[in-house]
N, C-alpha and C positions, 0 to 999 in steps of 0.2 A: 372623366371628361373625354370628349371624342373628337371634339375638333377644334385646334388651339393654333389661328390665325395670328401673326404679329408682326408691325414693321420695327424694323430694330435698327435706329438711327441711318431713318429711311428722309427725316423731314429735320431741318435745323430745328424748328421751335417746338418738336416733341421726339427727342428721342425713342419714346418708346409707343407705340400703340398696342394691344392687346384687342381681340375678338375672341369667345369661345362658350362654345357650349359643352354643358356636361351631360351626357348621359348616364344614367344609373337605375338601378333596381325603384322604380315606380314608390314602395313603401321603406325606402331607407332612409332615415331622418336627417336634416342637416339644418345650420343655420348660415341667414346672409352675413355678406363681410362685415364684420365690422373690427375696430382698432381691437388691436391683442395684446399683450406680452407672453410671447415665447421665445423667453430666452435677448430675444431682443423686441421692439415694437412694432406690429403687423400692421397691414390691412388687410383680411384673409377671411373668406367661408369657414366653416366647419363639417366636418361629417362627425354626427353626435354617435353615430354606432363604434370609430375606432377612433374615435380625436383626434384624425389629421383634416389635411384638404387638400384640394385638389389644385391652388392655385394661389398667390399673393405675393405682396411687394413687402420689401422690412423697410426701416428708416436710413439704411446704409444704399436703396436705388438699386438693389437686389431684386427681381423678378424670377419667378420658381412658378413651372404648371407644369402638371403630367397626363399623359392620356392611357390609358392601357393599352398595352402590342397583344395582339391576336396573334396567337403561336403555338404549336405543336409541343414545345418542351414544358416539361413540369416543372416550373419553379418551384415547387414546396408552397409557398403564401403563405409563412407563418406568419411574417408581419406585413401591414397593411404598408401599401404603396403611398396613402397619403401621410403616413406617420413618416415614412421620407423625405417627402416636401415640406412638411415642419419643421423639421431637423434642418435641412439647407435654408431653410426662412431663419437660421440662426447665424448665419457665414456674412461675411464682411463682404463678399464682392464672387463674382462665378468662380472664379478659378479658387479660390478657399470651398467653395460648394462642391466642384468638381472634386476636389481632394476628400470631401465627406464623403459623397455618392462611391468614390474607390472605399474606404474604408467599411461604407456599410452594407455593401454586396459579401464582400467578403465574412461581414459578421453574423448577418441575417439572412434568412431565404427570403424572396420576393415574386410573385408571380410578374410577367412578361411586364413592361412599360416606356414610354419614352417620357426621358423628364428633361424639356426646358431652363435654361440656364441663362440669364442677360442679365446685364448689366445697363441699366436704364441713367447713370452718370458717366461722368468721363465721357473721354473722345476716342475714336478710332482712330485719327492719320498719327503719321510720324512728329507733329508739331503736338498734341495735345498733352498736357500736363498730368493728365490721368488716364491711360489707357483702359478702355473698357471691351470687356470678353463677351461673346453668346456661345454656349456648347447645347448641343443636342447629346444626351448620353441614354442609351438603350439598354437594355435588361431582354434575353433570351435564352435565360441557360450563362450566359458568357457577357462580361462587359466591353459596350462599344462606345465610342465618341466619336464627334467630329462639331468642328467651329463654323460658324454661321458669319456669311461676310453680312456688311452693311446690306439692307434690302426687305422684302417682306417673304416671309417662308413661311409654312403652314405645316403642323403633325395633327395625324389624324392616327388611327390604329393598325396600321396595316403599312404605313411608310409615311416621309416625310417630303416637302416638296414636291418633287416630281415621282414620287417612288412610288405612288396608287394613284386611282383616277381620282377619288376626292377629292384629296390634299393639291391635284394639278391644277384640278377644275377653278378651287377656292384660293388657289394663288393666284391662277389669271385670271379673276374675276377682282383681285386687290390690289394688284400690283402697279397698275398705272395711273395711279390715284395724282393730283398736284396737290393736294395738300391733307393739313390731318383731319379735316375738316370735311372735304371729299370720302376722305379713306374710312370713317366713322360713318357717312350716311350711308355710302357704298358695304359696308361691312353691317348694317344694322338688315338689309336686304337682303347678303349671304347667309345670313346666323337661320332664316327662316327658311331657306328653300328644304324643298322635300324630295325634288328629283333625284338628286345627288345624295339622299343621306345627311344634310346639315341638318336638319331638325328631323328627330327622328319620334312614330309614335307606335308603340306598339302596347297588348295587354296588360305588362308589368314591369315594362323595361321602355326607359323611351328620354327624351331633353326634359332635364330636369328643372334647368337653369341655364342664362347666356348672360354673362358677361362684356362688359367695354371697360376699357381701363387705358386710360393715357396719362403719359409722363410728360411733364413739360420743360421746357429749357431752361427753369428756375429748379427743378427735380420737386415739381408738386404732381402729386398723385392724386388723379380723381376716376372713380369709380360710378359705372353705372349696373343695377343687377335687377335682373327681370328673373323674379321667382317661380318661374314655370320656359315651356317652352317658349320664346319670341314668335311666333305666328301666332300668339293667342293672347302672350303676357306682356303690358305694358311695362317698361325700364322704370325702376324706382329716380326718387331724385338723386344728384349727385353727390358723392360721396368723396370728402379731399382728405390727403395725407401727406404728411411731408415730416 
């Protein structure tokens, strides 16, 4: 995946928003989301070449999606990047993920990635009864972290937020949305442009797939997935999980 938009307890009545598209190799096999058990129960794609994914929610309000970082250092790549998102699709809450993603750099090589981490329950202030976490954790050679306040932030492959033009472009294009409502039709607009790099088309390589996925203030998950690029693929119907 290359461009992984998200408001993360940006709106009371949805926690969580989710926009993104995947890029990948033109003939490498996958399937759409649907309910899993991995370990616990999904709503999650597949990539059928190494049996991870690139993105999904579990029943514990867990959100997990990675993009790959473009980088000079050799990771090794023994194991696939998505078979680490599956694995944290198995964790109670970010901060138990965060403790996987340390344990499995350490175990296994990984080529370059930024992987997504939120918490789409609980509350952020000092009054709420279940504190909930978002971390961005990087892979370069070397592991990196850092926490995501309330807001909408964007990773694409080359930095996060404000760290490339992409990801700055596709935040200020999300960011002043009033509602989730707005921020879904405004976000279905980003997922296709082609100036910027969101939809990308090339010979053998190119949007494979664009996702929407929102959480809502009961923690029901619903999923929309358009199985080709978005400038061309219409969003299948909605897809809920809780």
């Amino acid at each position: 995946m290359c461009t992984l938009a998200f408001a993360w307890h940006a709106f009371d009545d949805a926690p969580l928003l989710v926009a993104a598209n995947r890029d990948e190799s033109l003939g490498r096999p996958s399937e759409p989301p649907v309910e899993r058990e991995w370990g616990r129960r999904v709503l999650a794609p597949k990539d059928r070449e190494a049996g991870g994914t690139w993105m999904g929610i579990n029943d514990a309000g867990l959100f997990v999606g990675v993009t790959n970082l473009w980088t000079d250092v050799d990771g090794g790549g023994e194991r696939s990047r998505g078979l680490l998102v599956r694995d944290a699709l198995g964790a109670a809450d970010a901060r138990e993920a965060r403790a996987l993603v340390r344990e499995a750099v350490d175990a296994d090589r990984y080529n370059g990635f930024y992987l997504v981490l939120a918490d789409a329950r609980g509350g952020t202030g000092v009054d709420s009864d279940s504190d909930a976490d978002a971390f961005c954790c990087w892979w370069d050679g070397a592991l990196h972290e850092t926490s995501f306040d309330p807001g909408v932030h964007v990773v694409a492959n080359e930095g996060f937020d404000d760290g490339d033009e992409k990801s700055r472009w596709v935040r200020d294009a999300l960011r002043d949305c009033e509602s989730p409502e707005a921020w879904r039709s405004r976000a279905r607009e980003t997922l296709r442009n082609h100036e910027h790099e969101v939809c990308v088309h090339g010979d053998d390589y190119g949007t494979r797939s664009s996702t929407l996925l929102t959480v809502d203030d009961a923690g029901e998950a619903t999923v929309e997935f358009a199985d080709g690029p978005p400038c061309e693929t219409t969003y299948g119907d909605p897809l809920s999980f809780s």
